[in-house]
N, C-alpha and C positions, 0 to 999 in steps of 0.2 A: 539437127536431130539430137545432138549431144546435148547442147543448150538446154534442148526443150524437158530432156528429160531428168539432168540436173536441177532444173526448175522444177520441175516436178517433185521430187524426190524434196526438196527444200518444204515444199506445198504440203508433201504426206509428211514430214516431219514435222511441222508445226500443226499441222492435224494434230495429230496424234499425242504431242506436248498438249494442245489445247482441252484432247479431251481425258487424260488425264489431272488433270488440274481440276478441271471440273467434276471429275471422280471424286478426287479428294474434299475438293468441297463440298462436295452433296455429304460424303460418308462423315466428315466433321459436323455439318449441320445437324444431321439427323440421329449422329451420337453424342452430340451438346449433353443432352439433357441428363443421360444416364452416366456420364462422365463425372458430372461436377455433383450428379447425387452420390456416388458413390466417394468422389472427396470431399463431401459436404461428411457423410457419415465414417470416412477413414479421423478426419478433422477433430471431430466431434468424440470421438473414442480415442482419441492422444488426448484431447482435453481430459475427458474423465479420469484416463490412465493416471497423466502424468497429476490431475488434483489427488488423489487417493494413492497414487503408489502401488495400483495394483497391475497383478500380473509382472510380468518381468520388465516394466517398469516403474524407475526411481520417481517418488515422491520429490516434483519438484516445483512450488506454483508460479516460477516465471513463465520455464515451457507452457507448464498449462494456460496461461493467462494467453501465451503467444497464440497457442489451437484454438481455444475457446473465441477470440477475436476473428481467427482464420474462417471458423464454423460459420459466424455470426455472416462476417460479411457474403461469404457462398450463399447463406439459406439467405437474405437478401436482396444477392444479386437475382437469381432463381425466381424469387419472389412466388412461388407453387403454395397453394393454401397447407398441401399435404406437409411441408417443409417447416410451418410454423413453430410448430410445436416442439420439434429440434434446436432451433435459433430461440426458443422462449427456454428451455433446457439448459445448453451453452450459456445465454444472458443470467439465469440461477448462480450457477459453477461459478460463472466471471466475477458477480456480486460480493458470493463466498469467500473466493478469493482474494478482492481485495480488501474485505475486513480484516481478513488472517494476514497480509501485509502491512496492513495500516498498526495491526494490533505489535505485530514483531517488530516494527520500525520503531516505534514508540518504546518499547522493552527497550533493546539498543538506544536508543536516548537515554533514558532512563540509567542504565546501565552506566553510559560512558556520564553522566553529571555524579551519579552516585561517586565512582570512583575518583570523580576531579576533588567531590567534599573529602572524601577520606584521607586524599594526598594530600590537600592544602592542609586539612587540620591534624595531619599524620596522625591518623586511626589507623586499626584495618577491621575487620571484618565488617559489621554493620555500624551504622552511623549514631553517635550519641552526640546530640545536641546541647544539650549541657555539659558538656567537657570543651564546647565551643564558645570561650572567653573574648570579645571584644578588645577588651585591654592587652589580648594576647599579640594582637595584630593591628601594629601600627597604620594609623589611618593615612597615613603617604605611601604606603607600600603596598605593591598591585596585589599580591595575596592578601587584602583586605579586601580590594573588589572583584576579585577573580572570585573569593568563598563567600560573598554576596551575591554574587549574581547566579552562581551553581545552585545556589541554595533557594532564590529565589524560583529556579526554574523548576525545580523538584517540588516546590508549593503548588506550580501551577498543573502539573499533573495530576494533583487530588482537586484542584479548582476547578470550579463549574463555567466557568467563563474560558474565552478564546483568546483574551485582552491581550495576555502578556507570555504566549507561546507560541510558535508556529507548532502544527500537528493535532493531534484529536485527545479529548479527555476518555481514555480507557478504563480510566477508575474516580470517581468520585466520594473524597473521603473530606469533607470540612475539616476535622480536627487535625487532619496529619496537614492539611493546607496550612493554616494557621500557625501550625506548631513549624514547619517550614517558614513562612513571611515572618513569623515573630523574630526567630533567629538572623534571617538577613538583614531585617528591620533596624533590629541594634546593631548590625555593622555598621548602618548607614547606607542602606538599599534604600531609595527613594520609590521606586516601583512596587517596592514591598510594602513599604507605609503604605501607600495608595492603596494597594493589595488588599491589607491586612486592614485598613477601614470598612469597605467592600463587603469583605468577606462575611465584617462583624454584622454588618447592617444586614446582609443578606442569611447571616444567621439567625438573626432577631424576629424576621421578617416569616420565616419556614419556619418553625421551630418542630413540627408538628408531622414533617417529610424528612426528617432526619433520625437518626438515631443519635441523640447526644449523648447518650451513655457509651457511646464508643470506648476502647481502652486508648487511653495517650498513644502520643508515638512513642515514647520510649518504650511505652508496655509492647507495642507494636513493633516494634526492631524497624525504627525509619532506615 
């Protein structure tokens, strides 16, 4: 009798485990949907937040970048027609953002080659290229190819070409290129010669898509 009824009592507890379980998963199942829309649109509003910086929060486009992906994948997974247009939203913001990173990254390059010309040819404020003498810097000595090759690099960010930089052409200015590859040129840049043929022939070739009346670079504070 005791047996039977320990067994029993075993029998109604795993009952009762079994249909709780299945409680929970009916109640997960059938609240999927409003769940993951609701972090689909929590997602979606830390994107915006954090690209813009509004509200009480900080402007910051890594966050964002990280939401904007989050969104994307949710409206996705979800795959609901009504969801679209949130994930085409998010995929905007995402776009935006990584041009404003592409463009910052570039600056910071910019920035750190700028600063290696000024130290090698010990300037300081903005760079003048003709105070930059060849004969100043022995051609056996690595700050003869360190302030070549800086210099070259700062060419190819007004250059229209990908050839001779990793990263994106954010500004396209032929005269400040030029006046950059000329100077590395006469250190003895090989890639600048190369460069600085290029450039000619492909100036020759547009004359008509450019503005050649541009001011120099030195009018222009390279």
């Amino acid at each position: 009798m005791i047996f039977r009824l320990t067994r029993g009592n075993k029998l109604i507890r795993i009952g009762f485990i079994a249909f709780a379980m299945m409680g929970f998963m009916a109640t997960s199942f059938y609240g999927c949907k409003s769940s993951k829309s609701e972090s689909l649109d929590d997602a979606l509003k830390l994107c915006e937040g954090y690209a813009t910086g509004s509200g009480s929060l900080k402007q910051s486009p890594e966050k964002a970048i990280n939401y904007c992906q989050k969104a994307i994948r949710m409206g996705n997974i979800q795959g609901a027609s009504d969801e679209s247009k949130k994930v085409l939203h998010a995929e905007k913001i995402l776009v935006t953002l990584y041009e404003y990173e592409k463009r910052s990254l570039d600056q910071k390059i910019s920035q750190i080659l700028r600063s290696a010309v000024l130290d090698l040819s010990k300037q300081t404020g903005e760079i003048n290229l003709e105070a930059i003498m060849p004969k100043d810097y022995p051609s056996h000595g690595w700050v003869h190819g360190a302030l070549g090759d800086a210099l070259l690099q700062l060419g190819c960010f007004y250059e229209s070409s990908w050839s001779c930089m990793v990263g994106s052409r954010t500004e396209l200015d032929p005269q400040r290129a030029k006046a950059f590859f000329k100077k590395a040129a006469e250190l003895g840049n090989k890639t600048a010669q190369e460069k600085l043929k290029e450039l000619g022939v492909w100036l020759h070739q547009t004359p008509k898509k450019l503005n050649l009346k541009s001011k120099s670079c030195k009018e222009q504070k390279c």
